[in-house]
C-alpha positions in Angstrom: -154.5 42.4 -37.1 -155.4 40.5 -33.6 -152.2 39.5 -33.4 -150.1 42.6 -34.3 -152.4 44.4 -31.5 -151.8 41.9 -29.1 -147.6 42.4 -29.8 -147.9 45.5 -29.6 -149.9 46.1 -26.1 -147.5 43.1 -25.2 -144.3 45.2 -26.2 -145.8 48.6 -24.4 -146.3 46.5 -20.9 -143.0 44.6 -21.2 -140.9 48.2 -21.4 -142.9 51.1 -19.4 -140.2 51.4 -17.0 -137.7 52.2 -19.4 -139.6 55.3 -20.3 -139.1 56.9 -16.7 -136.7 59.5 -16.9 -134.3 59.6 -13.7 -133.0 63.3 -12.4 -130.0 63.5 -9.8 -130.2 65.7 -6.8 -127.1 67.6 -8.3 -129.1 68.3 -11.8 -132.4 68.8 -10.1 -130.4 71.5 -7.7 -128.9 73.3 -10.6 -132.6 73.3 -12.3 -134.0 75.0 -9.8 -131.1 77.8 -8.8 -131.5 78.5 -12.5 -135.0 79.4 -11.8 -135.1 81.5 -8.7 -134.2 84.8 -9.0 -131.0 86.4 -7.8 -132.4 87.7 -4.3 -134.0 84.1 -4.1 -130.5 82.5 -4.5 -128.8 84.2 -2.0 -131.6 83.5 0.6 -131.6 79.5 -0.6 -127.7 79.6 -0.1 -128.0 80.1 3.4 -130.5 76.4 3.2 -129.1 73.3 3.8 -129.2 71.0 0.8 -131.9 69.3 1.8 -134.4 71.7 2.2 -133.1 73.0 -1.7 -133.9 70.0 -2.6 -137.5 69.9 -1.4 -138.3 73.2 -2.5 -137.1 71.9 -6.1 -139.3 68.6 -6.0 -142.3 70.5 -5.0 -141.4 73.5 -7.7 -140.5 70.3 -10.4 -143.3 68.4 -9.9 -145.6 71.7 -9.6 -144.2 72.1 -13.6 -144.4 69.0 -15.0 -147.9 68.7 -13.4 -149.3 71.8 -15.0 -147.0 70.8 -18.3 -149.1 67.3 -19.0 -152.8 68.9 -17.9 -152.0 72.0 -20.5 -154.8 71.3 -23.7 -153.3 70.7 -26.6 -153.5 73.9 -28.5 -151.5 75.3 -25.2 -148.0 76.4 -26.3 -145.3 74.2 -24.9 -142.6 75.4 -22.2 -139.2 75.6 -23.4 -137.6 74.1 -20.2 -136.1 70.5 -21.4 -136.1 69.1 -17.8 -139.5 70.1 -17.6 -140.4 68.6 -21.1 -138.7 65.1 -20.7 -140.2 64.5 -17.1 -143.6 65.1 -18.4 -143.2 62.9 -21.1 -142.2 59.9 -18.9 -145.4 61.2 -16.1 -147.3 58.8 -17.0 -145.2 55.5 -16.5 -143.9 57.1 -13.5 -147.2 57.8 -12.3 -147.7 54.1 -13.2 -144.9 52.8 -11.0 -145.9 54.3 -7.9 -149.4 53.6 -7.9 -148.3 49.6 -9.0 -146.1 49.3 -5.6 -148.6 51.4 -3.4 -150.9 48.5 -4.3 -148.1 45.8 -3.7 -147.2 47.5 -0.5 -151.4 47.6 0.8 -151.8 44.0 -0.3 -148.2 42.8 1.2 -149.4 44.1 4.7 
């Protein structure tokens, strides 16, 4: 039993990274038009791309957030995007604490 514990904590460490799910500016844009309203979307049209963008981090990351603290017995949101980046929050979470630690040590 030692053994097959140790294999699998082994096999858990060896492949956290490939749970991080990856979202590209263009899907992450679309996400978040989707979610404004219609007066909203006219008003973020007049933005350039980059500030989009960083109102749809802060509004992603403001889901997923409240998506993994919910208690259990809390119903589920329906968004996908939302669902997988949760899911993959914690090894994400994971990698960048692990290279803020390799960057304090490092200098």
């Amino acid at each position: 039993m030692l053994l097959i514990g140790v294999r699998y904590i082994g096999s858990q460490w060896a492949t956290w990274y490939q749970k991080v799910e990856l979202v590209k500016d263009a899907q992450l844009k679309e996400w978040y038009l989707s979610k404004v309203g219609a007066q909203s979307r006219t008003a973020l049209e007049d933005l350039s791309d980059p500030a989009v963008l960083k109102l749809a981090r802060q509004a992603l990351l403001r889901d997923v957030v409240d998506e993994t603290q919910k208690m259990p017995f809390k119903k589920r949101t329906k968004d996908t995007l939302v669902q997988k980046l949760a899911g993959s929050y914690q090894a994400t979470e994971f990698l960048m604490v692990s290279q803020l630690w390799l960057i304090l040590i490092v200098f």
